[in-house]
C-alpha positions in Angstrom: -21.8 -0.6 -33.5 -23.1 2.6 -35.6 -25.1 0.3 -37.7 -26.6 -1.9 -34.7 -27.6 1.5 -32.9 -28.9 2.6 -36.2 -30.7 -0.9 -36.5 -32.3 -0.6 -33.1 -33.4 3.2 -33.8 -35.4 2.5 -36.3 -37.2 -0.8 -35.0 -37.6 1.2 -31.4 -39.6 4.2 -33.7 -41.9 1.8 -35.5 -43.1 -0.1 -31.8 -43.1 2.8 -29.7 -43.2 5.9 -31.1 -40.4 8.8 -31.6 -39.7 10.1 -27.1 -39.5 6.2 -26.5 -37.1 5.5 -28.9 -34.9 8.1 -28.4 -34.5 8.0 -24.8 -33.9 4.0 -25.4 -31.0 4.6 -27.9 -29.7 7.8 -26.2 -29.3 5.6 -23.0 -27.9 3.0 -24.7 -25.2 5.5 -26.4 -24.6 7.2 -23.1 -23.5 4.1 -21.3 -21.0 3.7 -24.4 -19.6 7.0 -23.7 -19.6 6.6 -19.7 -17.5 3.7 -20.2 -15.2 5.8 -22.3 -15.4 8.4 -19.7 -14.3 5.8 -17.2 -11.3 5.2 -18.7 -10.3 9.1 -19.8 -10.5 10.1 -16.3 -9.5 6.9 -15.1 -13.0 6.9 -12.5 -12.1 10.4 -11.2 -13.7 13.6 -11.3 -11.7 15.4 -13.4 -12.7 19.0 -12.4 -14.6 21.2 -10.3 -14.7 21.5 -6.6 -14.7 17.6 -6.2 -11.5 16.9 -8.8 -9.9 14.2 -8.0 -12.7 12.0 -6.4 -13.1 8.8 -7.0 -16.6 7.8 -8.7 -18.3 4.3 -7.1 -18.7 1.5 -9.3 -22.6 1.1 -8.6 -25.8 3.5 -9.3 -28.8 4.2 -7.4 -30.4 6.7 -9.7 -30.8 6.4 -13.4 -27.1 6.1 -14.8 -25.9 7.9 -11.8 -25.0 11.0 -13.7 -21.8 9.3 -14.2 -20.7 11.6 -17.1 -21.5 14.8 -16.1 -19.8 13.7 -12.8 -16.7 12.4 -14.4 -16.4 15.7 -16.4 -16.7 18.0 -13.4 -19.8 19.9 -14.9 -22.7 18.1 -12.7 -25.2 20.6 -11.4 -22.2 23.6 -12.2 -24.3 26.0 -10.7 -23.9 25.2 -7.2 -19.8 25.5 -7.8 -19.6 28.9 -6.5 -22.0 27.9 -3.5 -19.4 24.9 -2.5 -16.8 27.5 -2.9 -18.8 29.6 -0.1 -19.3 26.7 1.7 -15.6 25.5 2.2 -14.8 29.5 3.0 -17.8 29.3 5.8 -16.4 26.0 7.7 -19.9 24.6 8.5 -19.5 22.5 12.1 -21.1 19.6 10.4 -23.2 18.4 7.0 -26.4 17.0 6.8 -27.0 15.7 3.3 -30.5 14.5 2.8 -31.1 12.8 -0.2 -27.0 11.4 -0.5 -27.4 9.7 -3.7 -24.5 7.7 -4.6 -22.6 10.3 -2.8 -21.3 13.0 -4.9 -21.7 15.5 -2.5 -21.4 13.8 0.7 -18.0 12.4 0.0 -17.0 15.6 -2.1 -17.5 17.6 1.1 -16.1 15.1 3.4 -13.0 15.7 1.1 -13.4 19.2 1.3 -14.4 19.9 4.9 -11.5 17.4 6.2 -12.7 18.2 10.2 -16.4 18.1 9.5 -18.5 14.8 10.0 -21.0 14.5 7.5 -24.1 13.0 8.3 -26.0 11.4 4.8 -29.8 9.4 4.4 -31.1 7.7 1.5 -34.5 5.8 1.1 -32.9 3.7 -1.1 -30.7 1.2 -0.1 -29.1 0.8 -3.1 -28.3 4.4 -2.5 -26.7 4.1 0.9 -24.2 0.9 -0.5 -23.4 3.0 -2.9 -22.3 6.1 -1.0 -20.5 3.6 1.5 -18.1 2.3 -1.3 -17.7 6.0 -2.8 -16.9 7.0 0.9 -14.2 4.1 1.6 -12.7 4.6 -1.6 -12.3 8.3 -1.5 -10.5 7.5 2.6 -14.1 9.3 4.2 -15.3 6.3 5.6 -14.5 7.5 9.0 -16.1 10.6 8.6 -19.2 9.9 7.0 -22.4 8.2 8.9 -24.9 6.6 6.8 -28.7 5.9 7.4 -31.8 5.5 5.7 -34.7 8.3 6.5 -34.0 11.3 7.7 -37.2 12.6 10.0 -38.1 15.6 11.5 -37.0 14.7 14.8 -33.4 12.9 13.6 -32.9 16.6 11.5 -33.7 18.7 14.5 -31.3 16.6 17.3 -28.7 16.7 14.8 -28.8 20.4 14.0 -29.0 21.1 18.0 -25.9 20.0 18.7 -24.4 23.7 17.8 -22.2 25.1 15.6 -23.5 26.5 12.0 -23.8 23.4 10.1 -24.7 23.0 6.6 -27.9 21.2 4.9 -27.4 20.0 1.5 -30.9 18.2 0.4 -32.7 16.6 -2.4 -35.5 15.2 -2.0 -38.1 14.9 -5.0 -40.7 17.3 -3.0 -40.3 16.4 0.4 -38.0 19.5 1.3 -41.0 21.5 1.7 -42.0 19.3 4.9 -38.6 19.0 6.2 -37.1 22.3 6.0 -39.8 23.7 8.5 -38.2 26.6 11.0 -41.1 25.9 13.0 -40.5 22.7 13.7 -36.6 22.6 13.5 -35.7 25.8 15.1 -31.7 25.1 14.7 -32.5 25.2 10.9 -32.7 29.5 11.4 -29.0 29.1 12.3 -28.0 26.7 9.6 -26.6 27.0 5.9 -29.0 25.3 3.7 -28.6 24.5 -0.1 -31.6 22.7 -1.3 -32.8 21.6 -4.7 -36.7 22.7 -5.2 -38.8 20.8 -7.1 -41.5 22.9 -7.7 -42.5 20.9 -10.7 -44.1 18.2 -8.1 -45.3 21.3 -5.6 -45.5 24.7 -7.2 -46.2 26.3 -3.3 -42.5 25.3 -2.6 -40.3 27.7 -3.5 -42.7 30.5 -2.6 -42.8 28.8 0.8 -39.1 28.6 1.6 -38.3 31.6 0.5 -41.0 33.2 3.1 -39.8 30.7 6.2 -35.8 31.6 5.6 -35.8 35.1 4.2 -35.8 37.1 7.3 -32.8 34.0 8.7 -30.7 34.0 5.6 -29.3 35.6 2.7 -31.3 33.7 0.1 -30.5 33.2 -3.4 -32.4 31.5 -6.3 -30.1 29.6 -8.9 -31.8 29.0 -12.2 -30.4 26.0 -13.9 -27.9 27.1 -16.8 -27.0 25.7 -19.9 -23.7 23.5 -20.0 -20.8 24.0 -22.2 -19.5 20.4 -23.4 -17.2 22.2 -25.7 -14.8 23.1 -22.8 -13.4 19.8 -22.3 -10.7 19.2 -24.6 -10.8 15.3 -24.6 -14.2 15.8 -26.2 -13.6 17.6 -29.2 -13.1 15.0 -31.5 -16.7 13.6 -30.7 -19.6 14.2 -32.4 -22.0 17.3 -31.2 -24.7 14.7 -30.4 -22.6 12.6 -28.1 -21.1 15.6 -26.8 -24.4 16.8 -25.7 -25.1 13.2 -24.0 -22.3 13.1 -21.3 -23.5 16.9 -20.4 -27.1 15.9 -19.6 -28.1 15.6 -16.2 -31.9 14.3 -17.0 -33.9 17.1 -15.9 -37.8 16.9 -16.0 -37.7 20.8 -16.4 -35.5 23.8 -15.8 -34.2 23.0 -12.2 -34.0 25.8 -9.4 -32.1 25.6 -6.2 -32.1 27.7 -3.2 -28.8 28.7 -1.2 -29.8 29.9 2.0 -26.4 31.7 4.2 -27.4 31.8 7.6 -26.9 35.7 8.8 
């Protein structure tokens, strides 16, 4: 298999260049060692906040992350924030942007009295989180729709309570996460992934709309350890360094936002 990867490598450089061809074989490699992950942890995370959640078969979103989610060490730096979340007791979760539903069902396992309330644009997406949420027992808990508007956000976060808002969104959080518009969102927990890459204006923006609300703090993306998981010292550095990356464009930033 070394040799065919080798073989491919080299043929990849010649017709398309050095990026191409590494991000062809390193996807290729990857998937080997998400299968091997698979059958390590047996399809469940195997630490974190979410241990012991069981992974969907399908993908929505490049590989799904399927490594880093298997290891525990998926977007690490919002660990202490879903340690703060489960000590708050939000009356409900609204998770725009669900995914495949790593954090949709990992709250819904967390938050065991809390409906969580998940949209995807992609319908691949919303499958997806539907099998992660029946096999993890959240079905019941967990309702499922496509696009979340501006209206749907702000009925959902007037029905009381101090519920949380978990998004993703590529961008679009900078329309949607408008106090103006959604007053209830003042009163709410928010954790939101800023993607200033595709608007720089965003996270100056939210940080002026919910600084007076909340207790806001920036989290700068930080480097991840693969070293720390004993089952992968016997692999090679490069591989090693595969399973741990989570395909960032550029250093990632996300804002927690504790309603006061």
């Amino acid at each position: 298999m070394t040799a065919l990867v080798e073989s491919l490598s080299y043929s990849l450089l010649r017709k398309f260049g050095t990026w191409r061809a590494f991000n062809t074989v390193s996807r290729a490699r990857r998937a080997q060692l998400n299968e091997q992950l698979l059958t390590i942890y047996r399809g469940r995370v195997e630490s974190g906040p979410f241990a012991g959640m069981e992974l969907p078969i399908g993908n929505a979103w490049a590989d799904g992350y399927r490594a880093p989610k298997l290891l525990g060490c998926y977007e690490a730096d919002l660990h202490q924030a879903m340690r703060e979340v489960l000590r708050r007791k939000p009356s409900a979760v609204v998770n725009v942007g669900c995914a495949e539903g790593y954090y949709a069902v990992g709250l819904a396992r967390l938050l065991q009295d809390v409906t969580v309330f998940a949209f995807d644009i992609n319908a691949q997406a919303v499958a997806t989180c539907r099998q992660a949420a029946e096999l993890n027992g959240v079905s019941k808990r967990i309702v499922l729709d496509g696009l979340c508007t501006i209206s749907i956000l702000d009925e959902l976060l007037a029905r009381g309570g101090r519920p949380l808002v978990f998004m993703d969104i590529e961008g679009g959080e900078r329309e949607l996460l408008d106090p103006a518009r959604v007053p209830q969102l003042r009163s709410s927990d928010i954790i939101v992934e800023i993607h200033d890459f595709v608007d720089r204006s965003i996270s100056a923006t939210l940080l002026e709309r919910f600084s007076t609300s909340h207790a806001v703090e920036l989290i700068v993306e930080s480097a991840r350890n693969p070293n720390q998981f004993s089952q992968l010292q016997t692999w090679s550095e490069l591989d090693r360094w595969l399973v741990v990356d989570e395909g960032r464009p550029v250093t990632m930033k996300w804002l927690v936002c504790w309603a006061k």
